[in-house]
C-alpha atoms as an extended CHARMM CRD file, in Angstrom:
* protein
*
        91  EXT
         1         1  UNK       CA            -10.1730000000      -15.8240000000       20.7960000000  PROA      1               0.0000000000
         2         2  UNK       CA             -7.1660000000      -14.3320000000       22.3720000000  PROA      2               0.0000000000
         3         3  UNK       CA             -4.4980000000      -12.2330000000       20.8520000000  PROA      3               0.0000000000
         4         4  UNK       CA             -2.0200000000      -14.6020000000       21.6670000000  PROA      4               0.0000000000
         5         5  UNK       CA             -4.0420000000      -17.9170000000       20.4280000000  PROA      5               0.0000000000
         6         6  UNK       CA             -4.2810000000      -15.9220000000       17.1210000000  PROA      6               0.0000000000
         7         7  UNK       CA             -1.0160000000      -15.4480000000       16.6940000000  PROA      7               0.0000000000
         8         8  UNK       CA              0.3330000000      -18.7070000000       17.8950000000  PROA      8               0.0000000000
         9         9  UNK       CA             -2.6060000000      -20.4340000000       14.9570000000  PROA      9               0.0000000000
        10        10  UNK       CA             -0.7460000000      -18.4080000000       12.0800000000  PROA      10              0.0000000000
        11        11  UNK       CA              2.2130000000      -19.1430000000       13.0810000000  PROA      11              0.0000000000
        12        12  UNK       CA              1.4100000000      -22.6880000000       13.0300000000  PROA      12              0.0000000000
        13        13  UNK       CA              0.1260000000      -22.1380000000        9.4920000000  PROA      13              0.0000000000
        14        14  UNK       CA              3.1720000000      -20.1000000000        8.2830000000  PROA      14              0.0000000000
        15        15  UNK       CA              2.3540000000      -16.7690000000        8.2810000000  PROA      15              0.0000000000
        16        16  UNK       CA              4.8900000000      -14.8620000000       10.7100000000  PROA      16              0.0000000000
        17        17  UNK       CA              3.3340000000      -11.0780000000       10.7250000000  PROA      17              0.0000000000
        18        18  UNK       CA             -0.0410000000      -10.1040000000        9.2600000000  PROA      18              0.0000000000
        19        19  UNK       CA              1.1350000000       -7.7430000000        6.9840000000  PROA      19              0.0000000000
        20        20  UNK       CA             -1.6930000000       -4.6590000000        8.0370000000  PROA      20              0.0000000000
        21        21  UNK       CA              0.7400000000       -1.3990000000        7.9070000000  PROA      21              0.0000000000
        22        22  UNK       CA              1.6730000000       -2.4710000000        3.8470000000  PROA      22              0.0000000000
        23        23  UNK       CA             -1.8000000000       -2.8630000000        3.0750000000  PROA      23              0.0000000000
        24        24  UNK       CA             -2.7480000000        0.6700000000        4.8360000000  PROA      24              0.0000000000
        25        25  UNK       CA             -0.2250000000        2.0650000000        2.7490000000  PROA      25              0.0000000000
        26        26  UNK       CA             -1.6710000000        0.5080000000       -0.8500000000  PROA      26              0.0000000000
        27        27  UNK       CA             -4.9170000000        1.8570000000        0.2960000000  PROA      27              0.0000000000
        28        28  UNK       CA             -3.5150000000        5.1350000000        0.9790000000  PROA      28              0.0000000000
        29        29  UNK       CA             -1.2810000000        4.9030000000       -2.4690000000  PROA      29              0.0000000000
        30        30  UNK       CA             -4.8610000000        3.9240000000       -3.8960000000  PROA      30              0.0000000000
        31        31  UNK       CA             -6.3460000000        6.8320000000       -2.8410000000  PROA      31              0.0000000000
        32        32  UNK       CA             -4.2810000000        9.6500000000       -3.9950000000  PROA      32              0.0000000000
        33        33  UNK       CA             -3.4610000000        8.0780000000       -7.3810000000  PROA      33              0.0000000000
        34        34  UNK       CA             -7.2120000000        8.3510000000       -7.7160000000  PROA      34              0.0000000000
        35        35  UNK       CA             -7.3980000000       11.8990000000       -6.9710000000  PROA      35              0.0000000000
        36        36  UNK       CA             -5.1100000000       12.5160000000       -9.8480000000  PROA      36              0.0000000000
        37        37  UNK       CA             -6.4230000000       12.1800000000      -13.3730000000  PROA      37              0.0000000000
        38        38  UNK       CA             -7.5950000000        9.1500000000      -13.6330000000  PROA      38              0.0000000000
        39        39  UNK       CA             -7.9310000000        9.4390000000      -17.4690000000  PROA      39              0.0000000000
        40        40  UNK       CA             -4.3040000000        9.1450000000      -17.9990000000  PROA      40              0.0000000000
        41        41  UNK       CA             -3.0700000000        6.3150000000      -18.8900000000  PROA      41              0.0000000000
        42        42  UNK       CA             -0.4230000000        6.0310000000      -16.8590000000  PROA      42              0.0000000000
        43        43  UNK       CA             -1.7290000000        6.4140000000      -14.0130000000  PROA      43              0.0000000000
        44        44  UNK       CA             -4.3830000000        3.9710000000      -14.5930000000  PROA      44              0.0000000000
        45        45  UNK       CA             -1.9730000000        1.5110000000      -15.3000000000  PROA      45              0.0000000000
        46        46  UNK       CA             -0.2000000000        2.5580000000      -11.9080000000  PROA      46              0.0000000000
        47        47  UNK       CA             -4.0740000000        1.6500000000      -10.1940000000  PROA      47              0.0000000000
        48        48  UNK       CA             -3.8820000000       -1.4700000000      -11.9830000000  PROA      48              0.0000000000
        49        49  UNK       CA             -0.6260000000       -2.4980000000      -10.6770000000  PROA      49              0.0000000000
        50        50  UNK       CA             -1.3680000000       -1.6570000000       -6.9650000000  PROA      50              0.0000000000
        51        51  UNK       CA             -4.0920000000       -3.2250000000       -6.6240000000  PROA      51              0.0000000000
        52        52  UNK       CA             -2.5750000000       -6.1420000000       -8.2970000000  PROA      52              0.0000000000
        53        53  UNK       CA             -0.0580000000       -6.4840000000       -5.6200000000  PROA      53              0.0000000000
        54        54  UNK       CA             -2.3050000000       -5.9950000000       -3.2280000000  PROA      54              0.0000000000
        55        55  UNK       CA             -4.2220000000       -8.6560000000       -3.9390000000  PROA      55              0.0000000000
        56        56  UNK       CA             -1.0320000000      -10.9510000000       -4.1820000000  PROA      56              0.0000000000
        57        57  UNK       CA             -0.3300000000       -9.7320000000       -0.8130000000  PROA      57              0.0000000000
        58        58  UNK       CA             -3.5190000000      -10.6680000000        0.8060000000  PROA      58              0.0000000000
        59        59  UNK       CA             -3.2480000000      -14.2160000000       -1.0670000000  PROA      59              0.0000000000
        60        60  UNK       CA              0.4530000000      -14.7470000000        0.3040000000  PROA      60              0.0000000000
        61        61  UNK       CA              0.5960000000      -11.9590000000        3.1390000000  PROA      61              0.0000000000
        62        62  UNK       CA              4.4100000000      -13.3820000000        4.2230000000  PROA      62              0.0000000000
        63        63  UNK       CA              6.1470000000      -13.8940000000        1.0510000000  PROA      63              0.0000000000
        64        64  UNK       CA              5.2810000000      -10.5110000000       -0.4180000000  PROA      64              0.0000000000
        65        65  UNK       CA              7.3600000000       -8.0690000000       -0.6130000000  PROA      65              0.0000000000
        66        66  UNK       CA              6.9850000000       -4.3300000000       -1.8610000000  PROA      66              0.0000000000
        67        67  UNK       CA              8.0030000000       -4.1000000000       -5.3220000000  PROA      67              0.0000000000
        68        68  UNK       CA             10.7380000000       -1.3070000000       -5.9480000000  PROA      68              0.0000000000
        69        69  UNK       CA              8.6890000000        0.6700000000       -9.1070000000  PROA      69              0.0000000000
        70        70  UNK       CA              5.6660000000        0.4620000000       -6.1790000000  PROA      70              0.0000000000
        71        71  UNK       CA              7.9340000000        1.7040000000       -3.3850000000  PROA      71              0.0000000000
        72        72  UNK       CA              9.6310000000        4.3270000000       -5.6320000000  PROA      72              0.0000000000
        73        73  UNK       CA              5.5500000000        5.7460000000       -6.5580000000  PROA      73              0.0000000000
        74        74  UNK       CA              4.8880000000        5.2480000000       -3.2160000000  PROA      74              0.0000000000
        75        75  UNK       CA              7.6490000000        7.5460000000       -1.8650000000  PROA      75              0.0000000000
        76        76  UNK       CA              6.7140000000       10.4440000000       -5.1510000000  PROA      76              0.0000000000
        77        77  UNK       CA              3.0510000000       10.4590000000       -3.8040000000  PROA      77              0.0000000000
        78        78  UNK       CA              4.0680000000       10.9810000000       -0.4230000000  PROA      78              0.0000000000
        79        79  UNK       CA              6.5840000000       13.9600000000       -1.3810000000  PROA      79              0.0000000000
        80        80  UNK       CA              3.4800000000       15.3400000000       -3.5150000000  PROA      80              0.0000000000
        81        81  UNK       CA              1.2710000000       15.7270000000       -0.5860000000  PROA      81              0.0000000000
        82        82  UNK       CA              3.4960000000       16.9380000000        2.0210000000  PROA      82              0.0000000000
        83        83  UNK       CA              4.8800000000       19.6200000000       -0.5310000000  PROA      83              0.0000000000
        84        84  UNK       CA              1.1200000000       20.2320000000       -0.8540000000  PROA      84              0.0000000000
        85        85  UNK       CA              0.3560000000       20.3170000000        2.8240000000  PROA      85              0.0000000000
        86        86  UNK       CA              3.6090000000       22.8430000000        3.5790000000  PROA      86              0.0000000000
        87        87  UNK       CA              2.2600000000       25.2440000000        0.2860000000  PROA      87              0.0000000000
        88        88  UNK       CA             -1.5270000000       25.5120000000        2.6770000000  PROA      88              0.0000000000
        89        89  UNK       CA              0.4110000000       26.0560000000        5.6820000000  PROA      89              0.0000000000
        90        90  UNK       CA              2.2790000000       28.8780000000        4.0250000000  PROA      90              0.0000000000
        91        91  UNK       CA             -0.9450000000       30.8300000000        2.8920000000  PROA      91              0.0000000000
């Protein structure tokens, strides 16, 4: 099957984009909320809601949207680790 026969099928069935670049970035946000302490209970309760909406996105893929408390954790765990990449470069 063609790219284009692919995308003219899911059109046909409603979905407009396939959303693969959010669900990178849940796996991603997955990944370093793990590598914190995963004893806390906050932070397991932040697993618990990514992977929540993650799984609502791959159910409905074109009527999710990012939630704002996922974006804004999202955006703290990316300043984390490129503060934590410049402090390596330094040394």
């Amino acid at each position: 099957m063609g790219l284009t026969l692919l995308k003219k099928r899911c059109r046909e069935l409603g979905l407009k984009r396939w959303p693969y670049r959010k669900l990178k970035s849940m796996d991603k946000l997955l990944q370093s909320i793990e590598s914190v302490d995963g004893q806390d209970p906050q932070v397991a309760k932040a697993v618990d809601e990514v992977k929540t909406h993650k799984k609502l996105m791959l159910l409905a893929p074109s009527e999710t949207q990012i939630e704002v408390g996922i974006k804004k954790f999202r955006q703290a765990a990316y300043k984390f680790e490129f503060k934590s990449k410049r402090m390596l470069a330094r040394t």
